[in-house]
Structures are given as C-alpha cells and as structure tokens.
mmCIF file of the N, C-alpha and C atoms, coordinates in Angstrom:
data_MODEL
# 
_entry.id   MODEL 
# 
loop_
_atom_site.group_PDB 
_atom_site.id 
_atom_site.type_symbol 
_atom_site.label_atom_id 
_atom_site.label_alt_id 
_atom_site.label_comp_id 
_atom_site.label_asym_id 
_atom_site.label_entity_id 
_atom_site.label_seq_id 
_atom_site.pdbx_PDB_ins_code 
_atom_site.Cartn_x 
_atom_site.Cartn_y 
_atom_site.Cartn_z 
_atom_site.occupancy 
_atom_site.B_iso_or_equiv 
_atom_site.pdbx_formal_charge 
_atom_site.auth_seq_id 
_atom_site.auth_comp_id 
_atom_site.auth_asym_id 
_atom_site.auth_atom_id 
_atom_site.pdbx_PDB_model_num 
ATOM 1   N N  . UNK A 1 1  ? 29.105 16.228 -2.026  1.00 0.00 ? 1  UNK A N  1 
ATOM 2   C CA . UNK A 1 1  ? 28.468 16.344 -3.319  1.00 0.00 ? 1  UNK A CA 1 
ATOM 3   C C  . UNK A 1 1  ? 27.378 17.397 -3.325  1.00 0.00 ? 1  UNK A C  1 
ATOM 4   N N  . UNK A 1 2  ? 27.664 18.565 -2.285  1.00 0.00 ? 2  UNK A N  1 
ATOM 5   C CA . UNK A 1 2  ? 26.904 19.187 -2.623  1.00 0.00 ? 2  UNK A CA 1 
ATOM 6   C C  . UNK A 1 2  ? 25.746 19.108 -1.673  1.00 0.00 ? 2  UNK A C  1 
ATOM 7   N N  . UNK A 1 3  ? 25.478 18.630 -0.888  1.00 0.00 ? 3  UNK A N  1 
ATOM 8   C CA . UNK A 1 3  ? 24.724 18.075 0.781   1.00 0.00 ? 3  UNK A CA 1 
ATOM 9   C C  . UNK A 1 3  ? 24.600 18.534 1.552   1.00 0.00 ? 3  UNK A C  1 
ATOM 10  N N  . UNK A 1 4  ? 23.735 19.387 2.157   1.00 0.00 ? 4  UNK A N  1 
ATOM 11  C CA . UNK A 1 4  ? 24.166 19.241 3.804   1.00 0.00 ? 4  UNK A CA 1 
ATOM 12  C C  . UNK A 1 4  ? 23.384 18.032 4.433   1.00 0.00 ? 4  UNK A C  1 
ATOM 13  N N  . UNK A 1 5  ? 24.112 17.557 5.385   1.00 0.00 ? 5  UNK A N  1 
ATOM 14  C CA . UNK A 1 5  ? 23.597 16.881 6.478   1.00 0.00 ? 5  UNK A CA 1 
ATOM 15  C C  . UNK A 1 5  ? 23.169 17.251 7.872   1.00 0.00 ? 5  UNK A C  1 
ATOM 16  N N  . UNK A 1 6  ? 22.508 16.424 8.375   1.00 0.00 ? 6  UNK A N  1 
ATOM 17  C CA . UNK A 1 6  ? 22.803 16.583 10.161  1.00 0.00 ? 6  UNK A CA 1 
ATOM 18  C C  . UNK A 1 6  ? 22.700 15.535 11.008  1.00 0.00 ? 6  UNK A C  1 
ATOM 19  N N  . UNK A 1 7  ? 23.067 15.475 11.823  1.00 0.00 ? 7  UNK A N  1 
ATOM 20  C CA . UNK A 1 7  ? 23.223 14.497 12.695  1.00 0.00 ? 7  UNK A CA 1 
ATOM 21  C C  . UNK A 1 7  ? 22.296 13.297 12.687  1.00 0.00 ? 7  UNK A C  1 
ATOM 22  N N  . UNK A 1 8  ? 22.994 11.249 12.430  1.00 0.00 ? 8  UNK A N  1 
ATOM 23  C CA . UNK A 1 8  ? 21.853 11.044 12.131  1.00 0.00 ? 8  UNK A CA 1 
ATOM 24  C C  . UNK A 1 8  ? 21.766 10.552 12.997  1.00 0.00 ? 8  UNK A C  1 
ATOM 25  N N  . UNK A 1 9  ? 20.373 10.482 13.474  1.00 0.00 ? 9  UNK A N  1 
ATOM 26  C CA . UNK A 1 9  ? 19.327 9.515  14.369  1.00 0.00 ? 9  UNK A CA 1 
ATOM 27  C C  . UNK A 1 9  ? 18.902 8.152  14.377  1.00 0.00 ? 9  UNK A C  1 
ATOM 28  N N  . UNK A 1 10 ? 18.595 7.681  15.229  1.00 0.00 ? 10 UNK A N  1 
ATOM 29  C CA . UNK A 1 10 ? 18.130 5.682  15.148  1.00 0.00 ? 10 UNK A CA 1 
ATOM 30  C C  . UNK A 1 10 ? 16.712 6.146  14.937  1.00 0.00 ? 10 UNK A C  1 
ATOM 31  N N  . UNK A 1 11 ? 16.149 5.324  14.121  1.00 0.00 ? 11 UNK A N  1 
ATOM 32  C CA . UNK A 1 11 ? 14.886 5.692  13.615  1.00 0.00 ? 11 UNK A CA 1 
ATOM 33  C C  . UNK A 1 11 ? 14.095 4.985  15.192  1.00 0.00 ? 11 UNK A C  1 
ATOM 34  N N  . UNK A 1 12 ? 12.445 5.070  15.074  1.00 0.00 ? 12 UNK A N  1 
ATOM 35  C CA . UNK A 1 12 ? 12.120 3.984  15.858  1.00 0.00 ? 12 UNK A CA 1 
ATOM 36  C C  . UNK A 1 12 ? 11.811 2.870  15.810  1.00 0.00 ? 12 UNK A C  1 
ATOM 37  N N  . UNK A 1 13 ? 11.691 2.167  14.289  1.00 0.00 ? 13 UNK A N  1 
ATOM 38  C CA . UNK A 1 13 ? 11.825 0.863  14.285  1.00 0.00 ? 13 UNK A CA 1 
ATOM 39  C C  . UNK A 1 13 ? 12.275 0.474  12.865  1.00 0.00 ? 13 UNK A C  1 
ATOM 40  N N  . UNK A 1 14 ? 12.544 -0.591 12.698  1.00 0.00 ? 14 UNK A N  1 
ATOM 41  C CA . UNK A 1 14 ? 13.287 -1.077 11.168  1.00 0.00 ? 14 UNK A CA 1 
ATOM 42  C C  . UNK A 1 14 ? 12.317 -1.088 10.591  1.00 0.00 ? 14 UNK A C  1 
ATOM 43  N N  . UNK A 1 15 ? 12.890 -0.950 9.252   1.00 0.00 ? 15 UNK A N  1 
ATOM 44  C CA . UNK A 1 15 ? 11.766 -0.687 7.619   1.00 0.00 ? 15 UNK A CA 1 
ATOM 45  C C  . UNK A 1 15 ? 12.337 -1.488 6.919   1.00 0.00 ? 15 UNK A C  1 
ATOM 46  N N  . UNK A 1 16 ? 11.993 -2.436 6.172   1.00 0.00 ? 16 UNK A N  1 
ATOM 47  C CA . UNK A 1 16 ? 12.249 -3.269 4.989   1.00 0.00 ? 16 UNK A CA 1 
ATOM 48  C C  . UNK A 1 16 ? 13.458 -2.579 3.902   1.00 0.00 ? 16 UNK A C  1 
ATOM 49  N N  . UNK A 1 17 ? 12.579 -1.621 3.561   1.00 0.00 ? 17 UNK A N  1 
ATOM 50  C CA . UNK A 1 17 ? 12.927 -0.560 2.358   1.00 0.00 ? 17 UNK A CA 1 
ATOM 51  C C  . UNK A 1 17 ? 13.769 0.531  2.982   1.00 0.00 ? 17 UNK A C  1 
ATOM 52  N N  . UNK A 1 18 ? 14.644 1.215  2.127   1.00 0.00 ? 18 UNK A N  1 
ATOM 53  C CA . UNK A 1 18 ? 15.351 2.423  2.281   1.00 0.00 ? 18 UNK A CA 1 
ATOM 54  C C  . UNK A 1 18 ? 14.134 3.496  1.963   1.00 0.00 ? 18 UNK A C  1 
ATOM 55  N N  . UNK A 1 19 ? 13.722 4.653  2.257   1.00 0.00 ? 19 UNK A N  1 
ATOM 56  C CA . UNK A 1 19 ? 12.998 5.555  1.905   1.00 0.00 ? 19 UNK A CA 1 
ATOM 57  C C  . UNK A 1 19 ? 13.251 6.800  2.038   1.00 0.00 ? 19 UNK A C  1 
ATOM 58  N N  . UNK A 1 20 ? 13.032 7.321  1.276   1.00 0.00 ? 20 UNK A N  1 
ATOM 59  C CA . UNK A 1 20 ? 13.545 8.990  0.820   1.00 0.00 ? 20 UNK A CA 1 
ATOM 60  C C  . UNK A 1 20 ? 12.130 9.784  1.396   1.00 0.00 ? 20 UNK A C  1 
ATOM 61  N N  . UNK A 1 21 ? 12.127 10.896 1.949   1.00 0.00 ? 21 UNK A N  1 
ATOM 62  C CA . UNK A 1 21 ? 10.779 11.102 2.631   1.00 0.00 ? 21 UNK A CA 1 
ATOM 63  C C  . UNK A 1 21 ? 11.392 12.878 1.899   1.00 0.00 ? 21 UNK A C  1 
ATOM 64  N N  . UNK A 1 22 ? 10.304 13.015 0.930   1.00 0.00 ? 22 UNK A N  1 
ATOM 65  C CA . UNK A 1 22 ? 10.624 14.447 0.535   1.00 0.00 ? 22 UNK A CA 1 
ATOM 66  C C  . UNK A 1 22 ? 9.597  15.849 0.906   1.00 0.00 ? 22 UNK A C  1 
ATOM 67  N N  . UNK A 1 23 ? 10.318 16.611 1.739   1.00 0.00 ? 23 UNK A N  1 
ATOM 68  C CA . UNK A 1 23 ? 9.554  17.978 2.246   1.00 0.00 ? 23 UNK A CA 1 
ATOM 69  C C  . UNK A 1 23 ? 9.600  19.041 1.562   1.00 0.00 ? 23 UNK A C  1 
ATOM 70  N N  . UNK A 1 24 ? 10.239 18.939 0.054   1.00 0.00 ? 24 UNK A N  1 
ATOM 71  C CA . UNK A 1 24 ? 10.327 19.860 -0.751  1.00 0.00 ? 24 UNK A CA 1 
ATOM 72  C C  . UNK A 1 24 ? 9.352  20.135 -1.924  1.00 0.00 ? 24 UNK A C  1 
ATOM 73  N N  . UNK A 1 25 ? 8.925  19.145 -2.094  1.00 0.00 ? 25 UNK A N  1 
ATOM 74  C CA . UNK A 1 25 ? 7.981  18.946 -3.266  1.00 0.00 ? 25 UNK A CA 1 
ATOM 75  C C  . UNK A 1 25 ? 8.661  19.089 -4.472  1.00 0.00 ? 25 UNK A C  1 
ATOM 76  N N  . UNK A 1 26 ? 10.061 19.114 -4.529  1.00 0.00 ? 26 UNK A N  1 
ATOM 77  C CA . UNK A 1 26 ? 10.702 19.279 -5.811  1.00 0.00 ? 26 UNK A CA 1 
ATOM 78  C C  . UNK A 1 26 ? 11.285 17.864 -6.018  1.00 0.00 ? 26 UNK A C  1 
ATOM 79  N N  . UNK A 1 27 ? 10.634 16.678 -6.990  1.00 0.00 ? 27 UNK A N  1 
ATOM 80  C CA . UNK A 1 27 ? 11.200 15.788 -7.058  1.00 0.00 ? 27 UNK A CA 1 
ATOM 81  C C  . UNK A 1 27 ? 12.413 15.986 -7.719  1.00 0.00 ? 27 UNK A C  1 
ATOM 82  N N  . UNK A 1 28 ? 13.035 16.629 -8.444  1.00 0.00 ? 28 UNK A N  1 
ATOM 83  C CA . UNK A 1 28 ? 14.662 16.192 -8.957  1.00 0.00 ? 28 UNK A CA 1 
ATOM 84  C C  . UNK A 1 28 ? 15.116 16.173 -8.489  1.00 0.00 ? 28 UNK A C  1 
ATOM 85  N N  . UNK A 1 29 ? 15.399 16.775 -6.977  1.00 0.00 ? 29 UNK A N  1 
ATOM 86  C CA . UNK A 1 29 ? 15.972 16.653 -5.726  1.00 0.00 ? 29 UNK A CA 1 
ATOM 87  C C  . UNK A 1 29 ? 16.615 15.000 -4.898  1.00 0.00 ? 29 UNK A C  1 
ATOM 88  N N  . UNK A 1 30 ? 15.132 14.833 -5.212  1.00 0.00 ? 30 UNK A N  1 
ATOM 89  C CA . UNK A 1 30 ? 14.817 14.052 -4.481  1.00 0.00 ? 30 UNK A CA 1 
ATOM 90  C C  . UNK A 1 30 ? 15.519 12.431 -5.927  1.00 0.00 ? 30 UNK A C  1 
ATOM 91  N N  . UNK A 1 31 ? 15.083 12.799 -6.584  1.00 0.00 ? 31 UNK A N  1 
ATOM 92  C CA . UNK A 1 31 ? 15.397 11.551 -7.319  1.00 0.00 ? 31 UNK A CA 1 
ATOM 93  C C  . UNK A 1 31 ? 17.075 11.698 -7.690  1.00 0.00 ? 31 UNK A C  1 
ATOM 94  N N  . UNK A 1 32 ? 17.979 12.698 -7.790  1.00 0.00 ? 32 UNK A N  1 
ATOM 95  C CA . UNK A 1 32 ? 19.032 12.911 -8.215  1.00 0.00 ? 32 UNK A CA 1 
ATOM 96  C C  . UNK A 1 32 ? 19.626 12.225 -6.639  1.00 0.00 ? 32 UNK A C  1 
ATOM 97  N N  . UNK A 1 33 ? 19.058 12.198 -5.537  1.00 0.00 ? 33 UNK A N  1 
ATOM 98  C CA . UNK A 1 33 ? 19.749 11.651 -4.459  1.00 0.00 ? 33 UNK A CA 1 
ATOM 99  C C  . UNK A 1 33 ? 19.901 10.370 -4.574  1.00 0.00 ? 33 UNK A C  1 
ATOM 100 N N  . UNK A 1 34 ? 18.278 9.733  -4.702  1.00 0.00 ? 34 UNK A N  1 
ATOM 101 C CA . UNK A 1 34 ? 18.069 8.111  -4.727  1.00 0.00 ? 34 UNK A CA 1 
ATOM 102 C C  . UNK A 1 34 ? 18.577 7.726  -5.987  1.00 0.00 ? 34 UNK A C  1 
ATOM 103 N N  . UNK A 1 35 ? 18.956 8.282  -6.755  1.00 0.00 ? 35 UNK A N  1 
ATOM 104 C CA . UNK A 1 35 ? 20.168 7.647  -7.982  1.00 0.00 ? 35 UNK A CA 1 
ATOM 105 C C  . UNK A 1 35 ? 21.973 7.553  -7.125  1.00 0.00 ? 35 UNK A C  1 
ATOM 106 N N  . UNK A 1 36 ? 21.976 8.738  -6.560  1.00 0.00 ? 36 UNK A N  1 
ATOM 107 C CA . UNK A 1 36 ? 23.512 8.880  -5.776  1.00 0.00 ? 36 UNK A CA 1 
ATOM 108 C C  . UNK A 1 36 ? 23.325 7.754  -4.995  1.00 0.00 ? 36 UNK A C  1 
ATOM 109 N N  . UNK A 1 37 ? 22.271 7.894  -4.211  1.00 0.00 ? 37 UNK A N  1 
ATOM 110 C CA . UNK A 1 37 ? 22.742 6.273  -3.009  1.00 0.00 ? 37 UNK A CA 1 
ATOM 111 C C  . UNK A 1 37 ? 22.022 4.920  -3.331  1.00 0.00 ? 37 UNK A C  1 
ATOM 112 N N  . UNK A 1 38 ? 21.476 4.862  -5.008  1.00 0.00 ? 38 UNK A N  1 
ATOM 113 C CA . UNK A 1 38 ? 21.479 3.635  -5.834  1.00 0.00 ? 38 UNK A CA 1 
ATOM 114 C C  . UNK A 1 38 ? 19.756 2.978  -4.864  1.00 0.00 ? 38 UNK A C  1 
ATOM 115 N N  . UNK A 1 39 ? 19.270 3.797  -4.821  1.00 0.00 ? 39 UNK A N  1 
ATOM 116 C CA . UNK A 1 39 ? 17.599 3.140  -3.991  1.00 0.00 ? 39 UNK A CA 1 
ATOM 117 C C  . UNK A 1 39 ? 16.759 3.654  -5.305  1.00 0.00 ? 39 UNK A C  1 
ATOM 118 N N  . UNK A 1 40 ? 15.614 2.705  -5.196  1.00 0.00 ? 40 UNK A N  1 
ATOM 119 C CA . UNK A 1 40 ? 15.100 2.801  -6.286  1.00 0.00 ? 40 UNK A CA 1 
ATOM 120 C C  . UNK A 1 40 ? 13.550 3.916  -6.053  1.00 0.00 ? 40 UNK A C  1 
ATOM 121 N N  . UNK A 1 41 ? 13.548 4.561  -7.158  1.00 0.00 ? 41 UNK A N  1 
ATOM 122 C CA . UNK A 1 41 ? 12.485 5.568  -6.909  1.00 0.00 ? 41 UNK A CA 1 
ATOM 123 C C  . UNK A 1 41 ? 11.165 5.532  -6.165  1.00 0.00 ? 41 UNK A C  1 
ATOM 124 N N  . UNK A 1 42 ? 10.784 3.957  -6.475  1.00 0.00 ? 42 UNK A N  1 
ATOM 125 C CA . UNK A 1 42 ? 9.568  3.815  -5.929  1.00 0.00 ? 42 UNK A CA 1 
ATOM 126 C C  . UNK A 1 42 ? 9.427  3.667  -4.631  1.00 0.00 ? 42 UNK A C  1 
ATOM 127 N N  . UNK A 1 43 ? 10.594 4.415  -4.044  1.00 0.00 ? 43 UNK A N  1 
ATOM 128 C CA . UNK A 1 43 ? 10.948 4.197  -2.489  1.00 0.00 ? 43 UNK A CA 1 
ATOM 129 C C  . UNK A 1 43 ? 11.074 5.729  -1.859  1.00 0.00 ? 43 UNK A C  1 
ATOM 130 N N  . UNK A 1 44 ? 10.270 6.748  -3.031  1.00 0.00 ? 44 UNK A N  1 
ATOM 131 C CA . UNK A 1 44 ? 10.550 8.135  -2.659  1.00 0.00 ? 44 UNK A CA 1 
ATOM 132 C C  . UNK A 1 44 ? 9.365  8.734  -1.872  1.00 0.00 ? 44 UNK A C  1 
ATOM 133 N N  . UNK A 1 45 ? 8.655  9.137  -0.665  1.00 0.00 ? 45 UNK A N  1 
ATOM 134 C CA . UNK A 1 45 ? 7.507  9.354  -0.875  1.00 0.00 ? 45 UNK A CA 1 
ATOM 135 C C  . UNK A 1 45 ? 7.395  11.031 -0.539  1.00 0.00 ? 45 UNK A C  1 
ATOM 136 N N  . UNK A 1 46 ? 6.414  11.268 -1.258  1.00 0.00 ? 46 UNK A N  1 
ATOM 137 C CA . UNK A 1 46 ? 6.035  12.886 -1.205  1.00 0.00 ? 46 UNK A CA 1 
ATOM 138 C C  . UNK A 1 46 ? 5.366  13.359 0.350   1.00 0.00 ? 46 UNK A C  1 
ATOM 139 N N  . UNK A 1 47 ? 6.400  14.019 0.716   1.00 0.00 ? 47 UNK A N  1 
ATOM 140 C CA . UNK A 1 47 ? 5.747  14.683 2.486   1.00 0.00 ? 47 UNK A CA 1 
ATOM 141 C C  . UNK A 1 47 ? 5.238  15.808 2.698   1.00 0.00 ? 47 UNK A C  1 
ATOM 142 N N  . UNK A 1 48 ? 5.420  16.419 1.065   1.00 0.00 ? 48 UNK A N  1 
ATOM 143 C CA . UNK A 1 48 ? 5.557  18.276 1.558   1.00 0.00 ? 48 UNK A CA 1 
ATOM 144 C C  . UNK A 1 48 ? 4.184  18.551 1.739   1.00 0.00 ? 48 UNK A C  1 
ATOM 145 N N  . UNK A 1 49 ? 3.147  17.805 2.068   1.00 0.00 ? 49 UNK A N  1 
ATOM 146 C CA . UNK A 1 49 ? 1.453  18.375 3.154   1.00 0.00 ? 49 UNK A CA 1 
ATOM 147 C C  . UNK A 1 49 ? 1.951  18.087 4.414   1.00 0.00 ? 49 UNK A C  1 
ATOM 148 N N  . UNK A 1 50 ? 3.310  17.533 5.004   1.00 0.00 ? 50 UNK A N  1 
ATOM 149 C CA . UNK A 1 50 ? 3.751  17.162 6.299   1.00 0.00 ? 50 UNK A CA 1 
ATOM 150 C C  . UNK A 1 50 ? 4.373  18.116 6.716   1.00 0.00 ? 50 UNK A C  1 
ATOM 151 N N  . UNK A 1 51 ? 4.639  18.168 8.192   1.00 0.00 ? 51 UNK A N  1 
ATOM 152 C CA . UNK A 1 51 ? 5.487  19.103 8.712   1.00 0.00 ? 51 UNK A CA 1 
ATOM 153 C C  . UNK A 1 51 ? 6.617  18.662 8.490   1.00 0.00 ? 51 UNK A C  1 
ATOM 154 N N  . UNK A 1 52 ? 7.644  19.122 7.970   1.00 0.00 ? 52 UNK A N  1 
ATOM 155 C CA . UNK A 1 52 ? 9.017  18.889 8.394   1.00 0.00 ? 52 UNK A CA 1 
ATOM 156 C C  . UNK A 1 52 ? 9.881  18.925 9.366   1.00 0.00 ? 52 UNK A C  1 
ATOM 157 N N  . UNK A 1 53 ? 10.915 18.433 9.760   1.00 0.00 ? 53 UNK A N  1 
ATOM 158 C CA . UNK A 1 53 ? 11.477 18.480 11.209  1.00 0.00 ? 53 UNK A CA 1 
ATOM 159 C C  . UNK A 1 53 ? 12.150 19.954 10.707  1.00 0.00 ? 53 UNK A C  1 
ATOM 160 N N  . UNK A 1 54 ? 12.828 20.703 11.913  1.00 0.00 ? 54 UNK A N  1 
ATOM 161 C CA . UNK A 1 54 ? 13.400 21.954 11.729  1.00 0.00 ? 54 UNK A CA 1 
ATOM 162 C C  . UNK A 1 54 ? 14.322 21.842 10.494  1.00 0.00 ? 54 UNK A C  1 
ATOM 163 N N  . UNK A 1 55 ? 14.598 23.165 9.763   1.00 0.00 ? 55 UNK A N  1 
ATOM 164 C CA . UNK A 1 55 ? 15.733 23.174 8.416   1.00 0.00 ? 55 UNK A CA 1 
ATOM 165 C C  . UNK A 1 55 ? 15.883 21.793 7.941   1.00 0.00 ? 55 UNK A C  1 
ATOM 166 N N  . UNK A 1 56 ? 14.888 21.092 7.598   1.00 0.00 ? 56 UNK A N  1 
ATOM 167 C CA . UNK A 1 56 ? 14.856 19.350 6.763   1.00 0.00 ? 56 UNK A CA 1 
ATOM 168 C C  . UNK A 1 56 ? 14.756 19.627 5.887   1.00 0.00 ? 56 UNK A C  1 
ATOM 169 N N  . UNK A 1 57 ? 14.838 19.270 4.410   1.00 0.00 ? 57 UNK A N  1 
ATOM 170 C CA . UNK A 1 57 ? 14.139 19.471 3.293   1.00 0.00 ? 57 UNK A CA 1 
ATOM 171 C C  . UNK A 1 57 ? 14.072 18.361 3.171   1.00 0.00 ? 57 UNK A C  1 
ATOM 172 N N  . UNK A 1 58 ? 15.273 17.172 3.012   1.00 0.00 ? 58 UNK A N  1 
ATOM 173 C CA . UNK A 1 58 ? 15.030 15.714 3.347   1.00 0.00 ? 58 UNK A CA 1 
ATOM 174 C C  . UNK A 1 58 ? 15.075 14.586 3.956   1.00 0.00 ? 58 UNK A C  1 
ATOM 175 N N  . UNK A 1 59 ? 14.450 13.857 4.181   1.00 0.00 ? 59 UNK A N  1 
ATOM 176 C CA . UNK A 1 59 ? 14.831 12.546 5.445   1.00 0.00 ? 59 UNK A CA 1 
ATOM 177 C C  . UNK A 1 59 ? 15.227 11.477 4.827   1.00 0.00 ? 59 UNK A C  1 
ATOM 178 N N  . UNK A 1 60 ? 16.461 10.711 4.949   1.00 0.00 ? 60 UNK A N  1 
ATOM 179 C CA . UNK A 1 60 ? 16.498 9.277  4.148   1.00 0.00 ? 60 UNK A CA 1 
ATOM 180 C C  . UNK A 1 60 ? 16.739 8.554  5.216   1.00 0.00 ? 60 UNK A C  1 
ATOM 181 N N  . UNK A 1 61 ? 15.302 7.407  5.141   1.00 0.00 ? 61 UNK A N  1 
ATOM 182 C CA . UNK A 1 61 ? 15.474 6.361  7.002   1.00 0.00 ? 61 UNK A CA 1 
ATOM 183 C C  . UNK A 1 61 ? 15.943 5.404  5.835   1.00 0.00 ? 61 UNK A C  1 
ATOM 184 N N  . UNK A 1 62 ? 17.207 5.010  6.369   1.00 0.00 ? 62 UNK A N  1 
ATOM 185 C CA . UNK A 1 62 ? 17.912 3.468  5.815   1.00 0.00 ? 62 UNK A CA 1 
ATOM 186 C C  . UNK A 1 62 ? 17.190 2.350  6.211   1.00 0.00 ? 62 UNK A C  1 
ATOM 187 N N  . UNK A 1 63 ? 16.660 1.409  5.650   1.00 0.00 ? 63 UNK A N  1 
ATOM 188 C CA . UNK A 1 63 ? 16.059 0.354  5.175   1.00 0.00 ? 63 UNK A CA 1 
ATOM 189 C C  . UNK A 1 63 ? 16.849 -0.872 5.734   1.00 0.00 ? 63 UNK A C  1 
ATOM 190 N N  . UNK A 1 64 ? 16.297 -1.902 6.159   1.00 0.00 ? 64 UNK A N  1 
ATOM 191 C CA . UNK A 1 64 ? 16.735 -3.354 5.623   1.00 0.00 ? 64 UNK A CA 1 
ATOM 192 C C  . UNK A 1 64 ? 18.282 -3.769 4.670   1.00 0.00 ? 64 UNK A C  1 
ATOM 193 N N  . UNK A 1 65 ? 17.266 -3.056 3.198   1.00 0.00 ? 65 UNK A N  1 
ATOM 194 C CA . UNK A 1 65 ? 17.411 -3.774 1.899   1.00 0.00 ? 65 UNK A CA 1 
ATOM 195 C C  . UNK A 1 65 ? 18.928 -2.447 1.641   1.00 0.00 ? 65 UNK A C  1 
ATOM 196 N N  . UNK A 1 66 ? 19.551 -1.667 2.676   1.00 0.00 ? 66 UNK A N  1 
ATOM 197 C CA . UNK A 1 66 ? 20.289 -0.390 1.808   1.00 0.00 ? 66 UNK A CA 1 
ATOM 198 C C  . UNK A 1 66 ? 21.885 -0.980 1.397   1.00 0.00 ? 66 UNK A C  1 
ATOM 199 N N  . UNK A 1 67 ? 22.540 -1.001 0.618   1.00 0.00 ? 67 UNK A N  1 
ATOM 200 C CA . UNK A 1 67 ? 23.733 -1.366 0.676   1.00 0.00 ? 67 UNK A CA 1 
ATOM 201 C C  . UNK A 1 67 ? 24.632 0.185  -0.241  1.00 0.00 ? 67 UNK A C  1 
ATOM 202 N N  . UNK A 1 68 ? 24.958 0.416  0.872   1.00 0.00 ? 68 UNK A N  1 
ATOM 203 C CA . UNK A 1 68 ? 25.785 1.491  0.339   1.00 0.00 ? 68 UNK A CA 1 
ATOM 204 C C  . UNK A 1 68 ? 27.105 1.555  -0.974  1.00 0.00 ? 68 UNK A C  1 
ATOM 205 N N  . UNK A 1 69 ? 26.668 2.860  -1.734  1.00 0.00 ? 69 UNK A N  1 
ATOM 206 C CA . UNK A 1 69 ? 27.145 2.786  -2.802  1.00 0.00 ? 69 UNK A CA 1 
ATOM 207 C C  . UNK A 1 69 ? 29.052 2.285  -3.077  1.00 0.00 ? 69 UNK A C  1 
ATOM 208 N N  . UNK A 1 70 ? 29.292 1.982  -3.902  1.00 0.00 ? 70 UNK A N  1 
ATOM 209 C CA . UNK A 1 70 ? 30.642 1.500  -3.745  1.00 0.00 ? 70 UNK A CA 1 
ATOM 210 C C  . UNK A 1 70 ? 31.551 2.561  -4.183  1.00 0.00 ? 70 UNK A C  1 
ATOM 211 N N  . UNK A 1 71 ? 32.936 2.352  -4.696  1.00 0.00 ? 71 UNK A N  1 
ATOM 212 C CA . UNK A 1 71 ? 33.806 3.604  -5.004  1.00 0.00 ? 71 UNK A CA 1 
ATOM 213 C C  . UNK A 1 71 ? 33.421 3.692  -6.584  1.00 0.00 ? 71 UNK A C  1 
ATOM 214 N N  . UNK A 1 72 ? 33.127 2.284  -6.877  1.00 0.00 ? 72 UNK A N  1 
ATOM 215 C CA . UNK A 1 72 ? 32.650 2.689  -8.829  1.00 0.00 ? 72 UNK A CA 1 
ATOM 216 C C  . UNK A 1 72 ? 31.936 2.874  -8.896  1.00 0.00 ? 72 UNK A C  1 
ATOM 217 N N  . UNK A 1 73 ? 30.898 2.929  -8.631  1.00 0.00 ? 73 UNK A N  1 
ATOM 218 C CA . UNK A 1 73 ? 29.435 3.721  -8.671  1.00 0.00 ? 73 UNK A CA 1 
ATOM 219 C C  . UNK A 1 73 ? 29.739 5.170  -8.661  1.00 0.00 ? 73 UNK A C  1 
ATOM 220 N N  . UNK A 1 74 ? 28.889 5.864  -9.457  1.00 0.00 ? 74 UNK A N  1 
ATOM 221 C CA . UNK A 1 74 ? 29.254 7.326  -10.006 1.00 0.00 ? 74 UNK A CA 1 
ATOM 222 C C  . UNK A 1 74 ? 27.671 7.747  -10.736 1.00 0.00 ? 74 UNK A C  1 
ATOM 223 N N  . UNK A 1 75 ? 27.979 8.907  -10.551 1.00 0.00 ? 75 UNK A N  1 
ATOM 224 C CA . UNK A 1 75 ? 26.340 9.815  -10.618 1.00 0.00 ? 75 UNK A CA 1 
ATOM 225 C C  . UNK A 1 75 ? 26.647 10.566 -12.374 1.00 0.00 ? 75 UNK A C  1 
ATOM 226 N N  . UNK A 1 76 ? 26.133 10.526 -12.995 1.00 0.00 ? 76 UNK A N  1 
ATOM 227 C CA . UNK A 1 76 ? 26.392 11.846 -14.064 1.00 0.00 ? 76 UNK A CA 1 
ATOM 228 C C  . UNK A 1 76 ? 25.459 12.869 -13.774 1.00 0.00 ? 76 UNK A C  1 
ATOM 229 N N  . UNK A 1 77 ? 26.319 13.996 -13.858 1.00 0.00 ? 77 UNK A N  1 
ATOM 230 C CA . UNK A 1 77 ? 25.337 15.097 -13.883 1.00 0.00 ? 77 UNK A CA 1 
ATOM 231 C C  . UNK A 1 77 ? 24.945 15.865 -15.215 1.00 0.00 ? 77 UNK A C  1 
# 
C-alpha cells in the first residue's frame, strides 16, 4: 500500500498499547497509517526532536491490545 518496511525487531519489553512513534513531523502520515492498521490516534506520539533510527521515518511497536486488520477492513483514500 505504498510502504516501505524493514526488518522487524522484538522490542525490549511489552507495551499495553500499539504505538505509532512518528520521526517525520508530518502527521497525515502518520494518522493515514493508524487508520490502515485500525489503532487509535491517541496512540500516535510525535518523535521528530528524537533521533531516528537510520532511513526510519516510522516506528510502529505492536502493543498488547493490536489485532490485526481483517480482509474487510479497507482504507478510503
């Protein structure tokens, strides 16, 4: 959909919440994702005064609470 990824990693410890960690400072980015994988906004937090890991723009550490989207679930653009 338009993504790149990279390889994912085991975080170092479990989080309750799914969280979107954004290094871009461009929230539509960031919120047009957490609509695609159905997490709710208030789970987005702003990083871009952080360093980013190499070529990141975003980090999503899966949560507890994440249940991945189904085949009917659908994004409008």
């Amino acid at each position: 959909r338009g993504y790149k990824t990279t390889a994912p990693t085991d975080a170092p410890e479990k989080i309750p919440h799914t969280l979107i960690l954004d290094y871009t400072g461009k929230p539509e980015i960031t919120q047009r994702l957490a609509k695609l994988l159905n997490i709710d906004l208030q789970y987005i937090q702003d990083a871009s005064q952080e360093s980013a890991p190499p070529s990141v723009d975003v980090v999503v550490r899966l949560g507890e609470d994440y249940q991945p989207p189904t085949e009917s679930s659908s994004v409008t653009e």
